[in-house]
PQR file of N, CA, C, O and H, with PARSE charges and radii, in Angstrom:
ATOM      1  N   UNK A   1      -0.220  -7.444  -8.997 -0.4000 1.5000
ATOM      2  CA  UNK A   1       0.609  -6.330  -8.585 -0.0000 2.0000
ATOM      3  C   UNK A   1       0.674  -5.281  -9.694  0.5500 1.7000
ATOM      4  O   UNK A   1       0.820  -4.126  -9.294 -0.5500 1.4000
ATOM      5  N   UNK A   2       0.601  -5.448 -10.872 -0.4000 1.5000
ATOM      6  CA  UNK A   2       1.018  -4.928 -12.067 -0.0000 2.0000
ATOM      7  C   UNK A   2      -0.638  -3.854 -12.132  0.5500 1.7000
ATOM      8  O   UNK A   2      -0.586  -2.658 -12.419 -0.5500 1.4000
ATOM      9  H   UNK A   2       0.483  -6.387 -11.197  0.4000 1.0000
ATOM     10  N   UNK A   3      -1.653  -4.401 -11.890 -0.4000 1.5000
ATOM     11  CA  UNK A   3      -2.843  -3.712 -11.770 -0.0000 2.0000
ATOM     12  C   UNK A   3      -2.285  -2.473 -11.042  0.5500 1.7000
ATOM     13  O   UNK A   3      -1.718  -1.466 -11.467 -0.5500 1.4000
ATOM     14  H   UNK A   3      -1.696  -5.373 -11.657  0.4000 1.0000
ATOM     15  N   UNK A   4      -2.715  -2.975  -9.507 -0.4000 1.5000
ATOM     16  CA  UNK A   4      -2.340  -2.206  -8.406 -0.0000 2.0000
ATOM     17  C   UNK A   4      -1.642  -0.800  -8.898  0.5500 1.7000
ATOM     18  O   UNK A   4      -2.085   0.333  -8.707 -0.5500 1.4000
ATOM     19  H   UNK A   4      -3.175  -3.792  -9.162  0.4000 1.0000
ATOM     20  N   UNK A   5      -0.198  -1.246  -9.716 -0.4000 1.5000
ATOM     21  CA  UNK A   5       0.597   0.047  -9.923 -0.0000 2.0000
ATOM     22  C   UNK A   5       0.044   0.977 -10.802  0.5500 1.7000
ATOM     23  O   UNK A   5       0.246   2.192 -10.794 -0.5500 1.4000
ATOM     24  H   UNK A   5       0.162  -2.166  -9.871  0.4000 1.0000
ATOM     25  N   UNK A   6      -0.923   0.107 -11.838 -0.4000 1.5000
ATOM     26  CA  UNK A   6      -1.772   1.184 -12.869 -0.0000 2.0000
ATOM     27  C   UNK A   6      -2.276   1.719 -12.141  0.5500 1.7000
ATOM     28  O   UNK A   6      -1.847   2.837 -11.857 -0.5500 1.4000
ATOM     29  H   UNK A   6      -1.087  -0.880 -11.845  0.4000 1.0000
ATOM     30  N   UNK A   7      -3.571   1.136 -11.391 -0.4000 1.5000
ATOM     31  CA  UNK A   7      -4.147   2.679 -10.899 -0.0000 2.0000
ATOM     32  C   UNK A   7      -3.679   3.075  -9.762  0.5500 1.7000
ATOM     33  O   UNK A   7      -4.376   3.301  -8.773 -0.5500 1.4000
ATOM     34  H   UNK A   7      -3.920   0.228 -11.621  0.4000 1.0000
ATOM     35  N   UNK A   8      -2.629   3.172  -9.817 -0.4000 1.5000
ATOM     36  CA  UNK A   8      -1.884   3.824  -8.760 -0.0000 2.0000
ATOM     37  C   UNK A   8      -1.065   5.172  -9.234  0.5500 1.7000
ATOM     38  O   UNK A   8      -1.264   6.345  -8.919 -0.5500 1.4000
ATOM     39  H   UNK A   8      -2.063   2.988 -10.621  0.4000 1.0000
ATOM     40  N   UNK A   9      -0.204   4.669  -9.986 -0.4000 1.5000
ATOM     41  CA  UNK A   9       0.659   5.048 -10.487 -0.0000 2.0000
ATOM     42  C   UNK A   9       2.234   4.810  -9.677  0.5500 1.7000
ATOM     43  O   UNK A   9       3.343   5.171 -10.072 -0.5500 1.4000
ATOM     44  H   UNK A   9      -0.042   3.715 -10.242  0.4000 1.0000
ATOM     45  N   UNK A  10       1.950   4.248  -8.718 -0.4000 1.5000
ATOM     46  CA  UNK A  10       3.143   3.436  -7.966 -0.0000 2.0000
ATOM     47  C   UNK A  10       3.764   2.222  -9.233  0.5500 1.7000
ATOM     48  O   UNK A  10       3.252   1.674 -10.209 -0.5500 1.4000
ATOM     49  H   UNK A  10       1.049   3.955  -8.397  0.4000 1.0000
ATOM     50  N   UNK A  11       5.108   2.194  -8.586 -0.4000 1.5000
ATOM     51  CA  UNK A  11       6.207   1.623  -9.229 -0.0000 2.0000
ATOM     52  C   UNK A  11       6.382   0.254  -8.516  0.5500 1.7000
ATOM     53  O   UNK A  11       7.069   0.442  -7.512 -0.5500 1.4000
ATOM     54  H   UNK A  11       5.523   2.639  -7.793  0.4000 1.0000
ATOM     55  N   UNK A  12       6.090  -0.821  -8.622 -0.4000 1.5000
ATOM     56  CA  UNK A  12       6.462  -2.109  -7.643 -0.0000 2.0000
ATOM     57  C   UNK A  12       7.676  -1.805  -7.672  0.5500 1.7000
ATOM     58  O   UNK A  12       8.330  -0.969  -8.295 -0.5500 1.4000
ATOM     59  H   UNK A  12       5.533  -0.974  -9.438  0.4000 1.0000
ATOM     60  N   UNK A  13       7.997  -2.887  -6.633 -0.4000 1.5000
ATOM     61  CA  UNK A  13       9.747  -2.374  -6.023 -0.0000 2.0000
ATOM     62  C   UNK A  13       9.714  -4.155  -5.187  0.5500 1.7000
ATOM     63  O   UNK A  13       8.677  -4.683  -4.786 -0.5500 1.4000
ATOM     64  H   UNK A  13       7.466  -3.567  -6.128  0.4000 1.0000
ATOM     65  N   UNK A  14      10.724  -4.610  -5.125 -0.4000 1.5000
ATOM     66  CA  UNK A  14      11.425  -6.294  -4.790 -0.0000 2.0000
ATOM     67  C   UNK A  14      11.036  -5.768  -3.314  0.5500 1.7000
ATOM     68  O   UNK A  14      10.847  -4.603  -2.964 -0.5500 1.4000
ATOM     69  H   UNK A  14      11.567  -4.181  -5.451  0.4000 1.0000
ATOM     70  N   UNK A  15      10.964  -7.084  -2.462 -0.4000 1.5000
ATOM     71  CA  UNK A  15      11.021  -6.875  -1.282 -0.0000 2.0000
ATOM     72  C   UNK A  15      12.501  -7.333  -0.682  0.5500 1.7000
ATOM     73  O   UNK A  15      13.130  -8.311  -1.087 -0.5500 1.4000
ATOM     74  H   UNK A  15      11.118  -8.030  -2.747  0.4000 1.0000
ATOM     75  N   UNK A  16      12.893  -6.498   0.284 -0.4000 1.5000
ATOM     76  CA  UNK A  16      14.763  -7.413   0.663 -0.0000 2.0000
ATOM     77  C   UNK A  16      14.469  -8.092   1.386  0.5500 1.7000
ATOM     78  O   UNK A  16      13.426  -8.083   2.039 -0.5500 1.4000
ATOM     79  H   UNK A  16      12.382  -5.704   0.614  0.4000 1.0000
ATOM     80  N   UNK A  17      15.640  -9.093   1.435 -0.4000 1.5000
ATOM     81  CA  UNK A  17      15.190 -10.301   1.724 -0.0000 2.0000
ATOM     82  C   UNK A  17      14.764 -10.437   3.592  0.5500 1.7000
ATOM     83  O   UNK A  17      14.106 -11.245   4.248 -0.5500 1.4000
ATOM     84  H   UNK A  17      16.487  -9.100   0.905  0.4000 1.0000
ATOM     85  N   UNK A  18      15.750  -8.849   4.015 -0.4000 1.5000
ATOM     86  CA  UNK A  18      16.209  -9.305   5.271 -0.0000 2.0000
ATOM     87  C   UNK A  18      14.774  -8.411   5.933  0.5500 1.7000
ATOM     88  O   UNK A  18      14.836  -8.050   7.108 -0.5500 1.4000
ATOM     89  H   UNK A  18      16.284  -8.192   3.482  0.4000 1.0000
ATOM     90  N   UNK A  19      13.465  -8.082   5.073 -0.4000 1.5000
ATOM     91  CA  UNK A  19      11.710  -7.557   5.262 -0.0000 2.0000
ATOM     92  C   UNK A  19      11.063  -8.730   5.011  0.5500 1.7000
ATOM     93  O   UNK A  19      10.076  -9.196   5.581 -0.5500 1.4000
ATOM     94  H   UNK A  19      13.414  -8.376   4.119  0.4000 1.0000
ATOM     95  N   UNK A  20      11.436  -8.982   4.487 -0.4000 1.5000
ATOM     96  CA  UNK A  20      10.219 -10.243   3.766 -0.0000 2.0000
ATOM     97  C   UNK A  20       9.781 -11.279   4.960  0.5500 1.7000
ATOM     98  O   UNK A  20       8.890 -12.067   4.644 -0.5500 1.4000
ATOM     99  H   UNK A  20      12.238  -8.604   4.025  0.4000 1.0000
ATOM    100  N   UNK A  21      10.203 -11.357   6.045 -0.4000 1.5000
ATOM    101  CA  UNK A  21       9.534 -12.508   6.704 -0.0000 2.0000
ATOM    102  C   UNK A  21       8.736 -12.154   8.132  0.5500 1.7000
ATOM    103  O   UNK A  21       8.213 -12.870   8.985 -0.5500 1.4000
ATOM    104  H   UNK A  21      10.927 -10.716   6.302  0.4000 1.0000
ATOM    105  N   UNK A  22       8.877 -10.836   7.997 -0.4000 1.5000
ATOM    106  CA  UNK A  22       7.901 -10.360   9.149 -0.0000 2.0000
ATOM    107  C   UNK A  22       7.303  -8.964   8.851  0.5500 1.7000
ATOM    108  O   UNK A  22       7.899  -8.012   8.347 -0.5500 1.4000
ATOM    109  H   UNK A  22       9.301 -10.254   7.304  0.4000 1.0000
ATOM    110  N   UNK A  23       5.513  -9.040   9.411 -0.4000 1.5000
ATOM    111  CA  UNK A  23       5.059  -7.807   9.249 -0.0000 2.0000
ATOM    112  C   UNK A  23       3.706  -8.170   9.010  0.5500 1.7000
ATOM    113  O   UNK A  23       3.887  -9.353   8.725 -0.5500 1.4000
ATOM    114  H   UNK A  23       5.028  -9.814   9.820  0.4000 1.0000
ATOM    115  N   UNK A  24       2.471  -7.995   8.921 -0.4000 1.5000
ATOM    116  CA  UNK A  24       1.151  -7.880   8.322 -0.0000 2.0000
ATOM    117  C   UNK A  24       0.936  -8.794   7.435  0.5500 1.7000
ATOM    118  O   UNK A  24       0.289  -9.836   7.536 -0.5500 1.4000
ATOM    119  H   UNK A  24       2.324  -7.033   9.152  0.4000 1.0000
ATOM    120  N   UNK A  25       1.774  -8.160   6.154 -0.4000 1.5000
ATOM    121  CA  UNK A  25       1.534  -8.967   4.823 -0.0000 2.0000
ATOM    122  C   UNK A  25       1.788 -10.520   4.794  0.5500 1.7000
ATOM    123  O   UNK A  25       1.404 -11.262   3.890 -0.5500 1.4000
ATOM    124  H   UNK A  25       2.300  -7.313   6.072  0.4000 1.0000
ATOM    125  N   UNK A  26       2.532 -10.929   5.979 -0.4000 1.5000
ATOM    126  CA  UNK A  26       3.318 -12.097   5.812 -0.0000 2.0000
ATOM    127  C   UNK A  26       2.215 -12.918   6.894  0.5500 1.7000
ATOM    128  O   UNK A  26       2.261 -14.134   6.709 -0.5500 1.4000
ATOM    129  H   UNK A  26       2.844 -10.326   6.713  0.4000 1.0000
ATOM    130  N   UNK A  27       1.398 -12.567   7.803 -0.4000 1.5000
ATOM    131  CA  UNK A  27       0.279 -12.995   8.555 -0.0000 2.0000
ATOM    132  C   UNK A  27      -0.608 -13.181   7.633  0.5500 1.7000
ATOM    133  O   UNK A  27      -1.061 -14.285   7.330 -0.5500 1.4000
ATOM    134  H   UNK A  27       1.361 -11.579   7.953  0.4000 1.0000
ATOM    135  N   UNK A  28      -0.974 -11.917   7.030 -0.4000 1.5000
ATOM    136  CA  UNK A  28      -2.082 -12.019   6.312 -0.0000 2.0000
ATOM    137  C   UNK A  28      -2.015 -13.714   5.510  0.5500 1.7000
ATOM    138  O   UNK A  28      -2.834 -14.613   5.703 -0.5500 1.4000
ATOM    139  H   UNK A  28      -0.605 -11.020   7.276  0.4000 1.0000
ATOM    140  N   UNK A  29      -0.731 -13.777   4.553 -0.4000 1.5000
ATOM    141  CA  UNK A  29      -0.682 -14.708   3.341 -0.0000 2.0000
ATOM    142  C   UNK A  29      -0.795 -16.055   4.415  0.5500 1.7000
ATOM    143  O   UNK A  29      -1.498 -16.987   4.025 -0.5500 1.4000
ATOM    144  H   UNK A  29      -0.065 -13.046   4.397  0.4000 1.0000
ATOM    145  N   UNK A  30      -0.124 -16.176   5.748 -0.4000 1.5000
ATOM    146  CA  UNK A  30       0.063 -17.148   6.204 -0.0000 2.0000
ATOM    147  C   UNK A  30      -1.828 -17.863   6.694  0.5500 1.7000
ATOM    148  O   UNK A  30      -2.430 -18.934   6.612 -0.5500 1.4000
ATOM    149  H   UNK A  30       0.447 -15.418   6.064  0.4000 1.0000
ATOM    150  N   UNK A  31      -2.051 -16.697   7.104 -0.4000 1.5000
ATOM    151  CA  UNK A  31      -3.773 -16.633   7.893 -0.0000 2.0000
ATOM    152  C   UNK A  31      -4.580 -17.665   6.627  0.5500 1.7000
ATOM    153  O   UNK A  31      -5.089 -18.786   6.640 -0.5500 1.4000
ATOM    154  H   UNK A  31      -1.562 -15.827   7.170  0.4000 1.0000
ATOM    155  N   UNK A  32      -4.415 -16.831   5.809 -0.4000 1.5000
ATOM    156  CA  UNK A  32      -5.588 -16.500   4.504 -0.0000 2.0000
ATOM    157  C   UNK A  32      -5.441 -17.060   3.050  0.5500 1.7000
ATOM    158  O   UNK A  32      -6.306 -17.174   2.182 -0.5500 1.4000
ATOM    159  H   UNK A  32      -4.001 -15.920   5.798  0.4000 1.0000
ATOM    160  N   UNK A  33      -4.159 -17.365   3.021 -0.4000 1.5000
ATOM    161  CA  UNK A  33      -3.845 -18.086   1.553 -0.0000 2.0000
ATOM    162  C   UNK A  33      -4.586 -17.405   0.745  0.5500 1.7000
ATOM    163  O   UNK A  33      -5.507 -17.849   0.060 -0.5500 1.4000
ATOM    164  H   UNK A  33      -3.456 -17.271   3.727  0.4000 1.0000
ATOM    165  N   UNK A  34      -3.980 -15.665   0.837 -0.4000 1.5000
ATOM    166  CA  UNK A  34      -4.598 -15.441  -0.471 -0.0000 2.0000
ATOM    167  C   UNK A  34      -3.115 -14.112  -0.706  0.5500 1.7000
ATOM    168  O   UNK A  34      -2.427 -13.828   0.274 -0.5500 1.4000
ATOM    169  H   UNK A  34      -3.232 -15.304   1.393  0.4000 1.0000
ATOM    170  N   UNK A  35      -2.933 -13.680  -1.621 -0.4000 1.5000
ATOM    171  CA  UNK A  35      -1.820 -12.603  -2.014 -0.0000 2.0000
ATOM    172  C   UNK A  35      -1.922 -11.854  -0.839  0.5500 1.7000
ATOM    173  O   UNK A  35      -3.054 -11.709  -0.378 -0.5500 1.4000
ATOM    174  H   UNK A  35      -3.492 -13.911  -2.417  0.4000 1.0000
ATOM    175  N   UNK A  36      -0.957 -11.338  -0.251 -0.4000 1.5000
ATOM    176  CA  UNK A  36      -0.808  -9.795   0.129 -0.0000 2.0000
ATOM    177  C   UNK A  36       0.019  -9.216  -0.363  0.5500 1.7000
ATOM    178  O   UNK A  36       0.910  -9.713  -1.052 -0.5500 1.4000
ATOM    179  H   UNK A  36      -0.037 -11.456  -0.626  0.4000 1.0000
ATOM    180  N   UNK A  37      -0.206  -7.397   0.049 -0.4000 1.5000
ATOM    181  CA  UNK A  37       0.542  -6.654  -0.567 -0.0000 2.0000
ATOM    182  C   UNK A  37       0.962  -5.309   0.530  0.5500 1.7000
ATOM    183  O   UNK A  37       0.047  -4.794   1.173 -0.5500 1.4000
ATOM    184  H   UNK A  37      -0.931  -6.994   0.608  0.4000 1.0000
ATOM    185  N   UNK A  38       1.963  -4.950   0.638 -0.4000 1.5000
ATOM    186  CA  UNK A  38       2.460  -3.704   1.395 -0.0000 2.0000
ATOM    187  C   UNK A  38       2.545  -2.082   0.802  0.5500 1.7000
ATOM    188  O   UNK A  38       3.641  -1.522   0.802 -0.5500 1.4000
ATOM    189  H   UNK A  38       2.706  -5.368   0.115  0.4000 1.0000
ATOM    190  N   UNK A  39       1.600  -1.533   0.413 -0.4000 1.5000
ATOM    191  CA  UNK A  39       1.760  -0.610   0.182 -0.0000 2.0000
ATOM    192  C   UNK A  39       2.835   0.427   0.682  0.5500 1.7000
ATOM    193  O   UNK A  39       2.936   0.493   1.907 -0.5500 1.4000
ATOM    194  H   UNK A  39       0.709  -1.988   0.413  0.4000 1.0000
ATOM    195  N   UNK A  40       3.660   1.253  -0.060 -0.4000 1.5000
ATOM    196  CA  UNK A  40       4.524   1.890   0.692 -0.0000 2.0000
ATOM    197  C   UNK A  40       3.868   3.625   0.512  0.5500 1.7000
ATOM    198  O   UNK A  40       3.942   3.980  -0.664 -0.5500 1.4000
ATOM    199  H   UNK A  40       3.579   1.200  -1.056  0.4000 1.0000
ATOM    200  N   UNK A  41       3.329   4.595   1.349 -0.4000 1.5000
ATOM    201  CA  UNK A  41       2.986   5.567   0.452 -0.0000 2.0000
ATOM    202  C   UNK A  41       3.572   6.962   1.760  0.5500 1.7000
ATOM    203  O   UNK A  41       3.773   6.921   2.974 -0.5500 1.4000
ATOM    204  H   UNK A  41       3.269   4.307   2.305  0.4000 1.0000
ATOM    205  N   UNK A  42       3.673   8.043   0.736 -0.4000 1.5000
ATOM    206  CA  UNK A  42       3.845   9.513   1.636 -0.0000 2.0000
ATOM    207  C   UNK A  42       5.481   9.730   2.015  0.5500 1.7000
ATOM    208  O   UNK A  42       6.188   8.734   2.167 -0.5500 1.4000
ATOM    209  H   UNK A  42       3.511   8.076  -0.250  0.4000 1.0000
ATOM    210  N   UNK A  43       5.981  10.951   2.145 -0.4000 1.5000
ATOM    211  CA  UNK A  43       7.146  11.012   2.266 -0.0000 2.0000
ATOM    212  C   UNK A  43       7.192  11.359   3.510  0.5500 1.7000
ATOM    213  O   UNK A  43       6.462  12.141   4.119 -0.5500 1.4000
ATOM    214  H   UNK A  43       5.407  11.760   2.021  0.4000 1.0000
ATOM    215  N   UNK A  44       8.387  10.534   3.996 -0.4000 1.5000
ATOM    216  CA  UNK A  44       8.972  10.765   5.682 -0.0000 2.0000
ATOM    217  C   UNK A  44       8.923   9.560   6.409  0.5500 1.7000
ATOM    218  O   UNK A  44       8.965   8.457   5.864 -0.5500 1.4000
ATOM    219  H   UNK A  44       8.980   9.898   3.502  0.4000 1.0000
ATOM    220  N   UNK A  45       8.835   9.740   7.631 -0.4000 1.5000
ATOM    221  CA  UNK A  45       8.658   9.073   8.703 -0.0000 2.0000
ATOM    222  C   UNK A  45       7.671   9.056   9.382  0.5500 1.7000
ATOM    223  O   UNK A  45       7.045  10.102   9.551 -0.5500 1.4000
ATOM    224  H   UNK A  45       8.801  10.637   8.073  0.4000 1.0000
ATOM    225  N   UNK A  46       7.132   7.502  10.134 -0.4000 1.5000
ATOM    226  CA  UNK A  46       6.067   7.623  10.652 -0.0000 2.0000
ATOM    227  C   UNK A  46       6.103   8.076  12.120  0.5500 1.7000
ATOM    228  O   UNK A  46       7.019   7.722  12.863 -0.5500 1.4000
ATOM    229  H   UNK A  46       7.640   6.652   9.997  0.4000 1.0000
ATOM    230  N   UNK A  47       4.775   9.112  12.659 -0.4000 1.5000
ATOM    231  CA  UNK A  47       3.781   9.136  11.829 -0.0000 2.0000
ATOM    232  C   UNK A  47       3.648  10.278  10.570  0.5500 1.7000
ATOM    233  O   UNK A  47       4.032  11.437  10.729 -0.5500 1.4000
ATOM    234  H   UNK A  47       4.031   9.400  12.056  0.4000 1.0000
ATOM    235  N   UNK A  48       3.253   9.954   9.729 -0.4000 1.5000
ATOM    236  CA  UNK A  48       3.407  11.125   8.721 -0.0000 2.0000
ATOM    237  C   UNK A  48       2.389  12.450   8.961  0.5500 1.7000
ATOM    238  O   UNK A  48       1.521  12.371   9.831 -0.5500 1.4000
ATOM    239  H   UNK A  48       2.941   9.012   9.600  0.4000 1.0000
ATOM    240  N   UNK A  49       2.531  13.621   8.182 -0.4000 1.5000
ATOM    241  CA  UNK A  49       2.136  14.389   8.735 -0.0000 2.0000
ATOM    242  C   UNK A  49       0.634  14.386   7.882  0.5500 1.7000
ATOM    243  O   UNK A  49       0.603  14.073   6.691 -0.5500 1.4000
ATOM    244  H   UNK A  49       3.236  13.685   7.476  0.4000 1.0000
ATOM    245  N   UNK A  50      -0.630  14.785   8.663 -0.4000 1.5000
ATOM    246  CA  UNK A  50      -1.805  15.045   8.310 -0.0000 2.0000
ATOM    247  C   UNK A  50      -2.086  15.751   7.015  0.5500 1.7000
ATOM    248  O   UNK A  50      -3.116  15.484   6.397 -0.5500 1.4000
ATOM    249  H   UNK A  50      -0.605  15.040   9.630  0.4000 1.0000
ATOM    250  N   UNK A  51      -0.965  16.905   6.436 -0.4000 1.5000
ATOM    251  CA  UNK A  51      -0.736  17.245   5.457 -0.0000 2.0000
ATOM    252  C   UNK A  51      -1.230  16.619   4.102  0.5500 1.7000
ATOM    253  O   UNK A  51      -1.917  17.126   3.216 -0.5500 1.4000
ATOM    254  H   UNK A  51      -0.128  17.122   6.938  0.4000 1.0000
ATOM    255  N   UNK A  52      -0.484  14.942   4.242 -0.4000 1.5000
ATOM    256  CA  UNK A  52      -0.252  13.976   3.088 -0.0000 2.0000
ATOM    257  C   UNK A  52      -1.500  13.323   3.066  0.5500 1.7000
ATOM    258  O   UNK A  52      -1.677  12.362   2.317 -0.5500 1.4000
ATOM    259  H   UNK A  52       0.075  14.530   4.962  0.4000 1.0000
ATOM    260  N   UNK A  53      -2.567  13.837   3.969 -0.4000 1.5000
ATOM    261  CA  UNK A  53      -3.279  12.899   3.576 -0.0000 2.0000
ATOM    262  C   UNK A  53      -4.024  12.692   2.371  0.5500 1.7000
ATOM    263  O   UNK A  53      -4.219  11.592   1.855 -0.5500 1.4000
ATOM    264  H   UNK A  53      -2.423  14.617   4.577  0.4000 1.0000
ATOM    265  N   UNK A  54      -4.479  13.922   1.895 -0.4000 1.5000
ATOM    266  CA  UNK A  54      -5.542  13.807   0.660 -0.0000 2.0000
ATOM    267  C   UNK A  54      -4.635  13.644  -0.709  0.5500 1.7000
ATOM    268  O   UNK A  54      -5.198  13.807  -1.792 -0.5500 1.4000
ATOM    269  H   UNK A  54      -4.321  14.816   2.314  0.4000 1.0000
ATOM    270  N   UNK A  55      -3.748  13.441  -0.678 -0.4000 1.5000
ATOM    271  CA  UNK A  55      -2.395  13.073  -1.764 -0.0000 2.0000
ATOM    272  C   UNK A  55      -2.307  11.237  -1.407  0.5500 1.7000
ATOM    273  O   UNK A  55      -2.452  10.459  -2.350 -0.5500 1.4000
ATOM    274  H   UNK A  55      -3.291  13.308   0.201  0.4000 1.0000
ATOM    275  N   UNK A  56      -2.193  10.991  -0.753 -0.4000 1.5000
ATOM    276  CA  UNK A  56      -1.798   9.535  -0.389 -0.0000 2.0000
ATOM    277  C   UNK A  56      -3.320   8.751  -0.597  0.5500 1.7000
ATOM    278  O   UNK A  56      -3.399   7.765  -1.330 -0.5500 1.4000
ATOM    279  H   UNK A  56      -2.075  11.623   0.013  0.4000 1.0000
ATOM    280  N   UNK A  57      -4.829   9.443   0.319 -0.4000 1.5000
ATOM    281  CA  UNK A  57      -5.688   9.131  -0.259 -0.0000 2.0000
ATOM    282  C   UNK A  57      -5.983   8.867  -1.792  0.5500 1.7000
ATOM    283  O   UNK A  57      -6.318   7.722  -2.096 -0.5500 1.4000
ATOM    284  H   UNK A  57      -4.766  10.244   0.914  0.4000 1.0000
ATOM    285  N   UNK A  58      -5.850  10.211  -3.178 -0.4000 1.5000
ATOM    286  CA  UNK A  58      -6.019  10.084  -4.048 -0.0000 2.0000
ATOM    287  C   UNK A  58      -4.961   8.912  -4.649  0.5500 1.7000
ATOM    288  O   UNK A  58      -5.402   8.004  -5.354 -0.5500 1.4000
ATOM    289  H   UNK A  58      -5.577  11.141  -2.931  0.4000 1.0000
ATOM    290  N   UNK A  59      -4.143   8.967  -4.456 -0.4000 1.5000
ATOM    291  CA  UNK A  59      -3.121   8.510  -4.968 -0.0000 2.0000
ATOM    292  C   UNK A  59      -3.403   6.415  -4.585  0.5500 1.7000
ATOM    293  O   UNK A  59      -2.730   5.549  -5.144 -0.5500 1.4000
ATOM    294  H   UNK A  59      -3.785   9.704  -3.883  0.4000 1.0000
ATOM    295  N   UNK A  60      -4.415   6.152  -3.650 -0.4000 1.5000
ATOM    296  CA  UNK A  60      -4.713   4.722  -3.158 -0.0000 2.0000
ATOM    297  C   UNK A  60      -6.042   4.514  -3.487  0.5500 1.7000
ATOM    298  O   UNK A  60      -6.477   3.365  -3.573 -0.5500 1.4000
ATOM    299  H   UNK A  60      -4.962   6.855  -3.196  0.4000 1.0000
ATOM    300  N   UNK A  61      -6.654   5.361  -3.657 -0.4000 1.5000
ATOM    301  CA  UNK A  61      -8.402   5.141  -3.462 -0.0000 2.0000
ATOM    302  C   UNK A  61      -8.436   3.754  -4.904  0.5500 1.7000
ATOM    303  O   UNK A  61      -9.348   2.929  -4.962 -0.5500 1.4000
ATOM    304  H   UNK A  61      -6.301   6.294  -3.588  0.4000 1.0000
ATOM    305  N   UNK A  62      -7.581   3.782  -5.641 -0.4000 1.5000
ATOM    306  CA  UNK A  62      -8.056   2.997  -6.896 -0.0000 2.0000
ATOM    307  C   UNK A  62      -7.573   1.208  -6.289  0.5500 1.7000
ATOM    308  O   UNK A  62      -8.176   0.203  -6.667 -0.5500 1.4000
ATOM    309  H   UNK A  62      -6.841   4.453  -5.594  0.4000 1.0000
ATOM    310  N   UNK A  63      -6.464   1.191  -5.375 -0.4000 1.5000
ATOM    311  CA  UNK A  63      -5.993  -0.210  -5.687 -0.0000 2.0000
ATOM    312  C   UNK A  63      -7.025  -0.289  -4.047  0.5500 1.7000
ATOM    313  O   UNK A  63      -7.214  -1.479  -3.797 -0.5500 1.4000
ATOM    314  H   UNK A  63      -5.974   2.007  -5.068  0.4000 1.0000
ATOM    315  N   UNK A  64      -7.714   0.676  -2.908 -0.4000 1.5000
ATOM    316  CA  UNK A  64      -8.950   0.146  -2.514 -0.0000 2.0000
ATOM    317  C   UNK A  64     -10.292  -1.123  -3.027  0.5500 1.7000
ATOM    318  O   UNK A  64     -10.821  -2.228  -2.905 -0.5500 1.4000
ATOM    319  H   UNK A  64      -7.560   1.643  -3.111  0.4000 1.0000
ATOM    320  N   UNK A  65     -10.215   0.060  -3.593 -0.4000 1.5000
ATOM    321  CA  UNK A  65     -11.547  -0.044  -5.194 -0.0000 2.0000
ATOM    322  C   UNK A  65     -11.244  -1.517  -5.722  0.5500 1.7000
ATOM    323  O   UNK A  65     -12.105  -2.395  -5.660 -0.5500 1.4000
ATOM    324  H   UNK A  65      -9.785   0.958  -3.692  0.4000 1.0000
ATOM    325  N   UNK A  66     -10.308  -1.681  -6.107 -0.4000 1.5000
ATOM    326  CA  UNK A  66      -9.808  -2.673  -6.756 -0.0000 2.0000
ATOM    327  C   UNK A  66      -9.595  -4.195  -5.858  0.5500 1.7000
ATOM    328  O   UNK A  66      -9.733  -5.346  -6.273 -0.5500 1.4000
ATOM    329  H   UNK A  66      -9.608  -0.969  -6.157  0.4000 1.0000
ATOM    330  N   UNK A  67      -9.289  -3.802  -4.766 -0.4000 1.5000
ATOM    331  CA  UNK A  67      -8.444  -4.748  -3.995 -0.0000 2.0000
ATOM    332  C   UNK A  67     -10.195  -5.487  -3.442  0.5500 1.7000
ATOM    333  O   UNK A  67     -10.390  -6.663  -3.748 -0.5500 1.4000
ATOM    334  H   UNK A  67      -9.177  -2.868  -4.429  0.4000 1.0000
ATOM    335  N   UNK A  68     -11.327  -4.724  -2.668 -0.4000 1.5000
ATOM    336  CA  UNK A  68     -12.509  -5.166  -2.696 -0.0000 2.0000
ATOM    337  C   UNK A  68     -12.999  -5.849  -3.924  0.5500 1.7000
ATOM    338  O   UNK A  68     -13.927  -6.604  -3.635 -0.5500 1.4000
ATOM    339  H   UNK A  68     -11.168  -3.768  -2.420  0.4000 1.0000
ATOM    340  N   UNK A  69     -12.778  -5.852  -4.883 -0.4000 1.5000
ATOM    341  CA  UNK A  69     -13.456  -7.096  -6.278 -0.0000 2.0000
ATOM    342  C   UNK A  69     -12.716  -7.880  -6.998  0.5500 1.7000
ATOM    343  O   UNK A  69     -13.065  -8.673  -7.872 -0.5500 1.4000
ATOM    344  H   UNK A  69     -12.025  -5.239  -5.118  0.4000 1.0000
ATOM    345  N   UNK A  70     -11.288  -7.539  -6.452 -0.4000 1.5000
ATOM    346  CA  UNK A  70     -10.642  -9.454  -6.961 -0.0000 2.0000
ATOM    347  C   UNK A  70     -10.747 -10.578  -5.983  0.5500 1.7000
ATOM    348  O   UNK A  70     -10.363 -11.705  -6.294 -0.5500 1.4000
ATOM    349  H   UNK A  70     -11.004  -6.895  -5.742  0.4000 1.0000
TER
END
């Protein structure tokens, strides 16, 4: 996780307790026995606006990058 936020520049943040047991990430770990992770990115509500995209892109392309070779 601590990677992830370097090239990110995202801040990890706790998950509450009353998220943590449903959603993607929690299939994924259950499926796959391997880490998942929830990215949170872009300001607002979904769906976000087309605007954010090349900001939210730059701002992810590294823990992509990253997430393909661990």
């Amino acid at each position: 996780m601590r990677t992830f936020s370097e090239v990110s520049g995202y801040l990890p943040e706790n998950t509450p307790y009353n998220s943590s047991f449903a959603g993607y990430k929690d299939w994924f770990i259950q499926n796959y026995t391997k880490p998942g992770f929830t990215i949170e990115s872009g300001l607002g509500e979904n769906p976000l606006p087309i605007s954010q995209f090349d900001e939210i892109y730059r701002d992810n392309i590294g823990i992509l990058v990253l997430g393909m070779v661990l």
